[in-house]
Each structure stands twice: as C-alpha cells, then as structure tokens.
PyMOL CGO cylinders between C-alpha atoms (Angstrom):
from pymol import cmd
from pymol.cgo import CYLINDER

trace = [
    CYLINDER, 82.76, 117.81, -87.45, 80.31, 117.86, -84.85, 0.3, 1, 1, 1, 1, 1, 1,
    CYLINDER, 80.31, 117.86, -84.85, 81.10, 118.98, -80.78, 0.3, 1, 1, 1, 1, 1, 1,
    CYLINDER, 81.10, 118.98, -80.78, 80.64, 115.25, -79.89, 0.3, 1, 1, 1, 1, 1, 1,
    CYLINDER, 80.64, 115.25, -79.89, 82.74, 113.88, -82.51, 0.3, 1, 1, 1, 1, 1, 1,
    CYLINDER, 82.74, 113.88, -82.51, 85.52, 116.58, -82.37, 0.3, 1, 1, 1, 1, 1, 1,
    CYLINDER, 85.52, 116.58, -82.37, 85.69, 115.65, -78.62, 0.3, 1, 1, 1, 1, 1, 1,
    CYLINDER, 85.69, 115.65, -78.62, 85.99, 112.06, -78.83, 0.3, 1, 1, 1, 1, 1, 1,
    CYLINDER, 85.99, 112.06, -78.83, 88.79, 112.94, -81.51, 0.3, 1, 1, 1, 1, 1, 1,
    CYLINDER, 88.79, 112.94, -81.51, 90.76, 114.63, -79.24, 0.3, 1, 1, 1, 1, 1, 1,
    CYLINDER, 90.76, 114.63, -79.24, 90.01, 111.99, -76.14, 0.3, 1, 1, 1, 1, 1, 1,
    CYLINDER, 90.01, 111.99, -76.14, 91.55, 109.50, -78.59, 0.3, 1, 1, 1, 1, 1, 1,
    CYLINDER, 91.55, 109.50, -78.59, 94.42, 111.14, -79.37, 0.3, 1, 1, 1, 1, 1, 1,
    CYLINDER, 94.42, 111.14, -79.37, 95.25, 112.69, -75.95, 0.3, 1, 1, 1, 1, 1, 1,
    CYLINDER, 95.25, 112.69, -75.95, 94.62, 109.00, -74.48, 0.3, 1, 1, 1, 1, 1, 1,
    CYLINDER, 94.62, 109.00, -74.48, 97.72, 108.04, -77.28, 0.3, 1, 1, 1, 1, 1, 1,
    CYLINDER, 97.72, 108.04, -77.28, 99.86, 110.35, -76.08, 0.3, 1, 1, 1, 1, 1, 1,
    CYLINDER, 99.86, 110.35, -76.08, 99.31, 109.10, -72.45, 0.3, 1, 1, 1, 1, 1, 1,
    CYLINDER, 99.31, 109.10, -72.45, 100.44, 105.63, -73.40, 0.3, 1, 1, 1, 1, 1, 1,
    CYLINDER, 100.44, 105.63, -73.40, 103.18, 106.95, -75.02, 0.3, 1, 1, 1, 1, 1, 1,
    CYLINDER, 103.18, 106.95, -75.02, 104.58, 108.85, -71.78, 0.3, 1, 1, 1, 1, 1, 1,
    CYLINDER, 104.58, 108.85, -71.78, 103.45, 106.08, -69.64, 0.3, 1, 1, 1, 1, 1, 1,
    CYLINDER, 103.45, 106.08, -69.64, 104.95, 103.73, -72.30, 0.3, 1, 1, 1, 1, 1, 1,
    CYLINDER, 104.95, 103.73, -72.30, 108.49, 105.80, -71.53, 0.3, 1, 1, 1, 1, 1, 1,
    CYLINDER, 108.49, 105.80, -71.53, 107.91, 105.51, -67.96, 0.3, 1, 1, 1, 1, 1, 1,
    CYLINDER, 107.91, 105.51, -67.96, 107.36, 101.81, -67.78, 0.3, 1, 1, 1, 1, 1, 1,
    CYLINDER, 107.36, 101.81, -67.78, 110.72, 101.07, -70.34, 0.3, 1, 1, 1, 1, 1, 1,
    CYLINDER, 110.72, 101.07, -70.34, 112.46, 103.56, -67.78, 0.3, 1, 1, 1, 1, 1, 1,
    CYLINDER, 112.46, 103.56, -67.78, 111.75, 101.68, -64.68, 0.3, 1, 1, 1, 1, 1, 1,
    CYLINDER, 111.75, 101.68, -64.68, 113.01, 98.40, -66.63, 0.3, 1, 1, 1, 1, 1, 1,
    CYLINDER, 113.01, 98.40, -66.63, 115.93, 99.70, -68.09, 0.3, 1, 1, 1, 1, 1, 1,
    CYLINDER, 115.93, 99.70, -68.09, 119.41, 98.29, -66.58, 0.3, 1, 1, 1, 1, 1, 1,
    CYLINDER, 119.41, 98.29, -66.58, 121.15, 101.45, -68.09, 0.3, 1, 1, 1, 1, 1, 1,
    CYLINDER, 121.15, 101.45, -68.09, 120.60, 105.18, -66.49, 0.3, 1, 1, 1, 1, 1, 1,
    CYLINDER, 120.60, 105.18, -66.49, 118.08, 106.64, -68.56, 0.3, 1, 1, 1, 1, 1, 1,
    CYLINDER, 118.08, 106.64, -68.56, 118.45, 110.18, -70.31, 0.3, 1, 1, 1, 1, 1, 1,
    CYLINDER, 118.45, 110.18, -70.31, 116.23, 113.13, -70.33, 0.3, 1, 1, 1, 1, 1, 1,
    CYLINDER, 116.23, 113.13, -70.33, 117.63, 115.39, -72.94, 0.3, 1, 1, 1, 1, 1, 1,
    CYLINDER, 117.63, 115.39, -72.94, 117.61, 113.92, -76.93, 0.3, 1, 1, 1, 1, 1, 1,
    CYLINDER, 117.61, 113.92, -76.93, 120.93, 112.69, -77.85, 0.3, 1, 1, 1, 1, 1, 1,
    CYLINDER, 120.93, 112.69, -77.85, 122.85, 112.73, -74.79, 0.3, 1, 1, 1, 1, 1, 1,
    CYLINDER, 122.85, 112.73, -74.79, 123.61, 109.65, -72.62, 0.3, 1, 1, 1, 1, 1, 1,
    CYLINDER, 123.61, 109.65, -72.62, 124.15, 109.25, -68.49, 0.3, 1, 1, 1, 1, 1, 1,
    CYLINDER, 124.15, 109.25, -68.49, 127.43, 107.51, -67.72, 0.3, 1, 1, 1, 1, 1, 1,
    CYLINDER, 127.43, 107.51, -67.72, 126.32, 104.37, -65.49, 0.3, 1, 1, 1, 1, 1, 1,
    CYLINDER, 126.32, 104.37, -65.49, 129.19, 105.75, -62.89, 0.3, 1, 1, 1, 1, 1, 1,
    CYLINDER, 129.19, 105.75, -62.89, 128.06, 109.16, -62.64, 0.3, 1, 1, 1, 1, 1, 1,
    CYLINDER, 128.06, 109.16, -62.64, 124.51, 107.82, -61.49, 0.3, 1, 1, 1, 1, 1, 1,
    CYLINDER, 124.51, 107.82, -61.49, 125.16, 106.07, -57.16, 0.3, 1, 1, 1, 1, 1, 1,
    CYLINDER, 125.16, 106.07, -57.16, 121.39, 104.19, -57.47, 0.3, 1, 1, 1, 1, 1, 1,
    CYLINDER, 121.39, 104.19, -57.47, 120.88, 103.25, -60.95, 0.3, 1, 1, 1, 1, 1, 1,
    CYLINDER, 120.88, 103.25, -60.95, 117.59, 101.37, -60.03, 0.3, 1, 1, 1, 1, 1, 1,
    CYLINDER, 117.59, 101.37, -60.03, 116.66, 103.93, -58.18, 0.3, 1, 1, 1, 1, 1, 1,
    CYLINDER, 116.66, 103.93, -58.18, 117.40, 106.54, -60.55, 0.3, 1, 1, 1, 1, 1, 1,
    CYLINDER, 117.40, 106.54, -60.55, 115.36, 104.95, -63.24, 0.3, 1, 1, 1, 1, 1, 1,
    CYLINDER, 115.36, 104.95, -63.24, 112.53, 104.18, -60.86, 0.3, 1, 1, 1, 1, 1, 1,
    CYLINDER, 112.53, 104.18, -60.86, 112.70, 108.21, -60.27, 0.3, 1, 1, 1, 1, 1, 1,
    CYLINDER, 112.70, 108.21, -60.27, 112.49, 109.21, -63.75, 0.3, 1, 1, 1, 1, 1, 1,
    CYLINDER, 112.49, 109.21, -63.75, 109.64, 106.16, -64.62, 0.3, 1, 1, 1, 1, 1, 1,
    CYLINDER, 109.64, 106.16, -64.62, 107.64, 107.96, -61.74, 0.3, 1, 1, 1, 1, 1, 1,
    CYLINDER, 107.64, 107.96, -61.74, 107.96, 110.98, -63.52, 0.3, 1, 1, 1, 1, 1, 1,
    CYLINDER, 107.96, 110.98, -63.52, 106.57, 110.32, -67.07, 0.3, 1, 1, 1, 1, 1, 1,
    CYLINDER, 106.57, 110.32, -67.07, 103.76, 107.97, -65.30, 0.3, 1, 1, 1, 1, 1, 1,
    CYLINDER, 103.76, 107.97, -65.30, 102.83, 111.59, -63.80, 0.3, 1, 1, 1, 1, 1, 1,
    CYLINDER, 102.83, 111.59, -63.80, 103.05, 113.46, -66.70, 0.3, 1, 1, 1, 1, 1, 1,
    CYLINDER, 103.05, 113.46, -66.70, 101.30, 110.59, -68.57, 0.3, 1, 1, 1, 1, 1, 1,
    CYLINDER, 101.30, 110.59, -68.57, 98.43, 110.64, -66.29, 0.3, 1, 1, 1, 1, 1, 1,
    CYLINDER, 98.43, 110.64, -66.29, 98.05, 114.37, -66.72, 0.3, 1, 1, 1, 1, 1, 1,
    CYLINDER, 98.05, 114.37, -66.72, 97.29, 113.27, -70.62, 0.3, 1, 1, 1, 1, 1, 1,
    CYLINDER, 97.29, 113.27, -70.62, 94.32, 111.23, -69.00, 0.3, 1, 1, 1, 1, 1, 1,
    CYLINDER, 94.32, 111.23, -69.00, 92.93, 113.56, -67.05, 0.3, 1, 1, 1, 1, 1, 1,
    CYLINDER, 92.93, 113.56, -67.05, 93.09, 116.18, -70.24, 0.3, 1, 1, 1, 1, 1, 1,
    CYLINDER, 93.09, 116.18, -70.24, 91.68, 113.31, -72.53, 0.3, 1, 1, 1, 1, 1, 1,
    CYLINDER, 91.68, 113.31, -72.53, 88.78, 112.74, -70.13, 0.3, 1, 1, 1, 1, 1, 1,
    CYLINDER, 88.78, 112.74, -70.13, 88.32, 116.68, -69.94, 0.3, 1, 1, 1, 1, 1, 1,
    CYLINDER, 88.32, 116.68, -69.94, 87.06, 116.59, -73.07, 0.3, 1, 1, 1, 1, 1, 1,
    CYLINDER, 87.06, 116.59, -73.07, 84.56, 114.33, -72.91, 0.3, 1, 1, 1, 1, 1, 1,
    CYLINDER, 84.56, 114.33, -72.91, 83.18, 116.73, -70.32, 0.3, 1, 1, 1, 1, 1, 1,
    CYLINDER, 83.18, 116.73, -70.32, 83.61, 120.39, -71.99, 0.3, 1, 1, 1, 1, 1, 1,
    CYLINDER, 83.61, 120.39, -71.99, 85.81, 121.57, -74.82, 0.3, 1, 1, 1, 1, 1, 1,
    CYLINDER, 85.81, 121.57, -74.82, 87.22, 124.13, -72.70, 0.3, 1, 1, 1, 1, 1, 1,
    CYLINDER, 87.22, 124.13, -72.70, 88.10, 121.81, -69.89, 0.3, 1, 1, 1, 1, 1, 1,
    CYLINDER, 88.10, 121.81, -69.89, 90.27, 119.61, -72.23, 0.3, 1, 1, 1, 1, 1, 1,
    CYLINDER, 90.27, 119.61, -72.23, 91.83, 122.27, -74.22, 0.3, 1, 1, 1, 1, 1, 1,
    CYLINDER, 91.83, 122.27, -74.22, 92.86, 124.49, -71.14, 0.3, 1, 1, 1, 1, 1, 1,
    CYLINDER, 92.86, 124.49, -71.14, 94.79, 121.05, -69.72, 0.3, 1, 1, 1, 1, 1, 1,
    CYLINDER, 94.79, 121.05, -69.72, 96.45, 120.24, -72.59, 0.3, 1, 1, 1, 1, 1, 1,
    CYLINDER, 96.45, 120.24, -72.59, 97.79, 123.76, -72.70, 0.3, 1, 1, 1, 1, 1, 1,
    CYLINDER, 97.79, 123.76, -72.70, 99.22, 123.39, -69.20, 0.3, 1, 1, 1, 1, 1, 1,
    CYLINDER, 99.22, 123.39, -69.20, 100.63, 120.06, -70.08, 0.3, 1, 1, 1, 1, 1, 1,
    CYLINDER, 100.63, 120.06, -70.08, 102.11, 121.31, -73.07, 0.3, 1, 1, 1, 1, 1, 1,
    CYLINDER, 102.11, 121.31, -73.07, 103.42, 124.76, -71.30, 0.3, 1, 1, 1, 1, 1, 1,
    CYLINDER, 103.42, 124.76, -71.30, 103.81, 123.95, -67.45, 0.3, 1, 1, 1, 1, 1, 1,
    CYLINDER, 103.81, 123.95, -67.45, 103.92, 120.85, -67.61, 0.3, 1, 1, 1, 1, 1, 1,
    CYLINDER, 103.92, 120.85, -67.61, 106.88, 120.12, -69.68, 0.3, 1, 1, 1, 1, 1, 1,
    CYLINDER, 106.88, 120.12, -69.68, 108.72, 122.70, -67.84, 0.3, 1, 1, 1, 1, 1, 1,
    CYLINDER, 108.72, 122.70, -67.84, 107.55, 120.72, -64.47, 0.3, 1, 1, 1, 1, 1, 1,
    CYLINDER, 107.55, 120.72, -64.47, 109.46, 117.64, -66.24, 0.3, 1, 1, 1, 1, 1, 1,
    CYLINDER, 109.46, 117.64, -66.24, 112.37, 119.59, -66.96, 0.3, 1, 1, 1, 1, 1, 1,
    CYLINDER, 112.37, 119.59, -66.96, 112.60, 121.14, -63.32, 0.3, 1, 1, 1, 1, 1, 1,
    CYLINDER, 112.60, 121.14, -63.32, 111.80, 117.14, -61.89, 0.3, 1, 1, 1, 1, 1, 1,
    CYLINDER, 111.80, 117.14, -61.89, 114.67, 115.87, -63.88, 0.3, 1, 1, 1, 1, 1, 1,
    CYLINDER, 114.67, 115.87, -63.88, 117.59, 118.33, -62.87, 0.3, 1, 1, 1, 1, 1, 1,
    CYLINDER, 117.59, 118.33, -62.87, 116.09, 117.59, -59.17, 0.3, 1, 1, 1, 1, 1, 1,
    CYLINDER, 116.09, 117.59, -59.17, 116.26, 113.76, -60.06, 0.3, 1, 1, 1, 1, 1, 1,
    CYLINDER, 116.26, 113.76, -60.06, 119.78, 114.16, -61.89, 0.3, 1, 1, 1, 1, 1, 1,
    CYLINDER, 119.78, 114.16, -61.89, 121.07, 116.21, -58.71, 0.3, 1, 1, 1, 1, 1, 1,
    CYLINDER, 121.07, 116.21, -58.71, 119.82, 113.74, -55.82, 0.3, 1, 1, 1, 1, 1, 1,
    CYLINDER, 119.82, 113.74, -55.82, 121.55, 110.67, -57.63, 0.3, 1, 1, 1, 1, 1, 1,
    CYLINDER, 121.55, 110.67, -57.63, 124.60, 111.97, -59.22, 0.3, 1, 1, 1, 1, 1, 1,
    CYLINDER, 124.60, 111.97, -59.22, 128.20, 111.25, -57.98, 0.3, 1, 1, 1, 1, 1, 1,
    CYLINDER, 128.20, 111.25, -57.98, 130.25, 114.10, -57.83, 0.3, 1, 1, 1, 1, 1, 1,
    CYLINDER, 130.25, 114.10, -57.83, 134.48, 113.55, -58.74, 0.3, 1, 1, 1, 1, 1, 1,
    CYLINDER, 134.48, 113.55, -58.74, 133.70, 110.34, -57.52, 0.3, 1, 1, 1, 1, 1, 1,
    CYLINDER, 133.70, 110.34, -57.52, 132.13, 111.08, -53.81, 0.3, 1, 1, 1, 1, 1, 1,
    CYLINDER, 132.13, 111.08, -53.81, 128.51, 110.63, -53.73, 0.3, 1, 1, 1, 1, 1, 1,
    CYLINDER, 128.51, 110.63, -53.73, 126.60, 113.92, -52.84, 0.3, 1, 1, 1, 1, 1, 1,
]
cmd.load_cgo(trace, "trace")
C-alpha cells in the first residue's frame, strides 16, 4: 500500500469514527431519558435536576471528542505522523478527558437525597 493510499485509508476510517461519536452526541441531545456514560448502567430520571440540560451537556461532549476524530482524519492527509500522533491522544488523553468531563457533568446535575446540589 502506497503513503497516499494508506493515508486516505486511515482519513476514511478516522472520519467513521467521527460520525459515530458525533452520531452519539446528536441521539444524546434528543434523548428524553438521562443518558449514560458507563456500558450497562442506567441514570435514574430523578437523580438528574435538568434532564435537557444534562443531555445537552453530555451531546456537547462527544461532538468534542468527535471533532477531535476530524481533525486526526485530516492530519493524515497532511503527514503520517501528524495523524497517527492525534489519534494516539484521542485514544489515550482523550478518552480519559471524556471520562473526567462526565463525572464533572454527572456532579453539576445530580440531586443529592433529594436536595439539588
């Protein structure tokens, strides 16, 4: 496989996994339901004071980290290097950025024994 090809193999498929985050983001804003960060575990609709805006929150999010997938899939259209040194921070720091954004989302809108925080 050639540099130009290998590239444009890799812009493909990072551009994919931006819709797919973006994809998450957009069904989050929508949602009427809280939506949940961690894989099989739910948010009670009366822990959460702003659903809307809790959704909204976590849809801003994954439009972030889905946009970060752009900017690595356009990277390598530039330079290998480029690409593959931002889709090792998206995969590394960036997922733990998601997981530090979501406690801070989870905190700000979650009611406490019933007394909003």
């Amino acid at each position: 496989m050639s540099f130009e090809t290998g590239n444009l193999l890799a812009a493909v498929i990072l551009f994919l996994h931006a819709i797919l985050f973006i994809g998450i983001g957009s069904w989050a804003v929508r949602r009427q339901a809280p939506v949940h960060f961690w894989a099989g575990t739910t948010v009670k609709s009366e822990l959460i004071k702003d659903i809307p805006a809790y959704n909204r929150a976590n849809g801003c999010m994954w439009h972030v980290y889905g946009s970060g997938w752009i900017v690595s899939a356009l990277g390598f259209l530039f330079n290998t290097w480029v690409g593959f040194t931002l889709t090792m921070l998206l995969c590394t720091i960036g997922i733990g950025g998601l997981i530090i954004t979501y406690k801070k989302i989870y905190k700000k809108y979650i009611v406490d024994n019933g007394v909003e925080k």
